[in-house]
N, C-alpha and C positions, 0 to 999 in steps of 0.2 A: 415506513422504512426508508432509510437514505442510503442510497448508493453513493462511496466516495471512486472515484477513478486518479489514479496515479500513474504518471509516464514520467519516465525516467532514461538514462545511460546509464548501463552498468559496464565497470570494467571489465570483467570477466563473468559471465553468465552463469555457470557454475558455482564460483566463489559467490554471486550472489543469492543464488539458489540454496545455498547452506545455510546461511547466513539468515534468509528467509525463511527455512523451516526453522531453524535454530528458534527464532525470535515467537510463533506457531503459538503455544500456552499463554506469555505472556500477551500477546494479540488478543487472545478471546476474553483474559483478564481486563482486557483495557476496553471490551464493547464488540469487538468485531465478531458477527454473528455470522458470515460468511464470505468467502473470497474465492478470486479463482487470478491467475497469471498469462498475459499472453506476452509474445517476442513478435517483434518486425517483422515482417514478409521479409525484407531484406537483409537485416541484420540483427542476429540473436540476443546482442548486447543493449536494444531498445525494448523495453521494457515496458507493458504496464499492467498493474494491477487495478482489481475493483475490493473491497470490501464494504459490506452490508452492516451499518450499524443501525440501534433504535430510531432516535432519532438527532437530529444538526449539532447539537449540543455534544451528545459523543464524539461525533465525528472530528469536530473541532478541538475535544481535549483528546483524544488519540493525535491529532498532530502537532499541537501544542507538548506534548511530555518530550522531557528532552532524551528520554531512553531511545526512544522511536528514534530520534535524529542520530542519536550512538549509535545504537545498530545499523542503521542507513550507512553512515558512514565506513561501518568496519566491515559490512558487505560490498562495498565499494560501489557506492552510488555517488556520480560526475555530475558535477553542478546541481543548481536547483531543481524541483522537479515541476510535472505541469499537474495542478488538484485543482481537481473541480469535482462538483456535490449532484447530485438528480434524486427526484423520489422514484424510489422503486417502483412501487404502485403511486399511481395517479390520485390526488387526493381529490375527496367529495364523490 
């Protein structure tokens, strides 16, 4: 299992939070097998998520489709984000 982790600016945490469940079906269509959301200690509009796919391979064309980067955008996610990958479970 690969954990991917996503940090982000959102302009309005709300408007992204819609935007984010909105997007929900399509996500598990594309690999994601589970997620969760957290906000900044300091400010709500810092954003990151984790989603669980099979394996690197998913994870990599989940961010590669350009739907994902549409939606991103029209939830109002501010510049680039910060992704990075781990395995879930430890392998071997």
């Amino acid at each position: 299992m690969i954990r991917m982790y996503v940090r982000h600016t959102v302009t309005d945490f709300a408007t992204w939070k819609q935007g984010y469940d909105a997007f929900d079906a399509r996500r598990r269509e594309m690999g994601v097998r589970g997620d969760a959301i957290f906000c900044g200690a300091e400010s709500i509009t810092d954003v990151t998520v984790w989603h669980d796919f099979d394996d690197l391979g998913s994870a990599q064309a989940f961010l590669d489709a350009p739907e994902l980067r549409s939606a991103m955008e029209t939830a109002g996610v501010v510049g680039e984000p910060h992704i990075w990958f781990v395995h879930r479970d430890l392998p071997g």
